[in-house]
N, C-alpha and C positions, 0 to 999 in steps of 0.2 A: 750734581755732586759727584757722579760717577767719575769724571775728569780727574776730582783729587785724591783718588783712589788708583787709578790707571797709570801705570808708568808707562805706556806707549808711545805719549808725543817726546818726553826725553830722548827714546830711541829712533824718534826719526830727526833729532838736530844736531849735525854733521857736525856743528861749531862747536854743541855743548858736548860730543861727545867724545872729541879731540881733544878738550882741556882739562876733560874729568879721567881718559883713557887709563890714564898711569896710577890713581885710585880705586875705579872700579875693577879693576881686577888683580889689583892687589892682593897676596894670600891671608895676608890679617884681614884687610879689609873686609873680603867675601864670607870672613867670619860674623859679620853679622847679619849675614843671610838665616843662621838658625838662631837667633835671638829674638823674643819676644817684645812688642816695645808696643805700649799701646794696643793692644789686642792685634798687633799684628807685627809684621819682622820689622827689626832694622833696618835692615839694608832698603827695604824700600822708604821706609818716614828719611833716611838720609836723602836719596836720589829726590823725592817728594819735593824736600826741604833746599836743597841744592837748585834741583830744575826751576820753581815756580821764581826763588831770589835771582839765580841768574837774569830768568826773564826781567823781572823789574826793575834789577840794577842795569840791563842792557838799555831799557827804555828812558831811564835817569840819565843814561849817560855816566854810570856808576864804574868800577873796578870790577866786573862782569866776571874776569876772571880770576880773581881770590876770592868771590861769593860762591862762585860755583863749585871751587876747591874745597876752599872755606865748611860751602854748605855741606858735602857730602861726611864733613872729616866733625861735625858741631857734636854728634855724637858717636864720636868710633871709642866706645869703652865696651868689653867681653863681657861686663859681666850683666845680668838679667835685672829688669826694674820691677817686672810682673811678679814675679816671686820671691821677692823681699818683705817682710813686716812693716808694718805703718810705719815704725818710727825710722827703721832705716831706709826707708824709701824716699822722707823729706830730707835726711844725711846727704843720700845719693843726689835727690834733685838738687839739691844746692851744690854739692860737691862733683858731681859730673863732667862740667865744665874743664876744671883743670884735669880730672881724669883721661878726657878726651884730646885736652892737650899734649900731655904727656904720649899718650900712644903717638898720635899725631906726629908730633917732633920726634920718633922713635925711626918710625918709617918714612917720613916725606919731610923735604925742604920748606921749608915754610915761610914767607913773605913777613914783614909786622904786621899788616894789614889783617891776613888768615890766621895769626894768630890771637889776635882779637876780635876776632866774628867768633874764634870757638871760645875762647874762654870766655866771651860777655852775651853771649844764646839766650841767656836765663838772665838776662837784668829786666827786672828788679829784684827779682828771687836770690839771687848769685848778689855779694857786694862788688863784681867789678861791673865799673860803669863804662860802656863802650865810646871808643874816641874818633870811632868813624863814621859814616851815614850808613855805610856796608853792613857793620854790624847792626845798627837797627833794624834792618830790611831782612835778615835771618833771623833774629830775636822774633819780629812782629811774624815772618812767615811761617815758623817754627809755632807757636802760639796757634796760629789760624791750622795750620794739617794738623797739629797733634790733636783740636779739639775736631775736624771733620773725620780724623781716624777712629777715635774713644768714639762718638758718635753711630759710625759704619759699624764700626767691632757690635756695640750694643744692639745696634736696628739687625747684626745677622744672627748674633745671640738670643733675642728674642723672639724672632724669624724661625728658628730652629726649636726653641722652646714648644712654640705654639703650633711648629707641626707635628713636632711627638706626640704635641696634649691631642690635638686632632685626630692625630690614628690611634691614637687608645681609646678614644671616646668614638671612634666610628668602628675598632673591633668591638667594643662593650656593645654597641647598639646590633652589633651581629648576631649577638648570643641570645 
């Protein structure tokens, strides 16, 4: 599991990292390096979410490179999920999609293709229905990292929990 956690092999693929160049270091973009998204940043659930689709749409024989585009751009919205209240947080989850378009179409040229990988991410959640194979392959990989990241986040929150309870209870046992 450590794999879907690790953005190392994205950076050693020369292919993926030529056609993602002109987004990852974008100055909005690397705005979501300090954003919170699942117990962990943005920027990496994008690259996450981007690298794992490219690969599969590579292997399909798919549009490899508006997945890749696509994937990184599915959630470029500024503002934070983790710190929102219940109810606006189901608002956001639904509504995110075209958020994320919007920025998207702000900053970068956009294919149809990429434009429908980010606004259909969240179907069935979201009521648009995706009209490519692209878009399902980001929707299902988007699904699969965000529930291996909520996951990680928890296992290192409880991780941490239990080693505080641990040294309080091996200073108590000092005294």
């Amino acid at each position: 599991m450590s794999y879907i956690i690790d953005n190392k092999k994205a950076f050693l693929d020369s292919e993926y990292l030529s056609i993602t160049d002109e987004i990852r270091f974008h100055e909005e973009f690397l705005k979501t390096k300090d954003i919170v998204h699942h117990g962990l940043k943005r920027y990496d659930h994008n690259l996450r979410v981007s690298y794992y689709s490219y690969k599969i749409s590579k292997f399909l024989h798919l549009d490899y490179e508006s997945v890749a585009r696509a994937g990184l751009l599915h959630d470029f919205f500024l503002s934070g999920s983790d710190d929102v209240k219940c109810v606006d947080r189901v608002k956001l989850i639904v509504n995110h999609p075209k958020l994320a378009l919007e920025n998207a179409r702000e900053y970068f040229a956009l294919n149809e293709r990429e434009e429908d990988i980010i606004l259909t991410h969240m179907f069935p959640v979201s009521p648009f229905i995706p009209k490519y194979f692209e878009s399902f392959v980001v929707d299902i990989v988007d699904d699969v990292v965000a529930i291996c990241e909520r996951c990680y986040s928890i296992r290192r929150e409880l991780s941490h929990a239990m080693t505080f309870s641990l040294l309080i209870i091996f200073n108590f046992m000092k005294l």
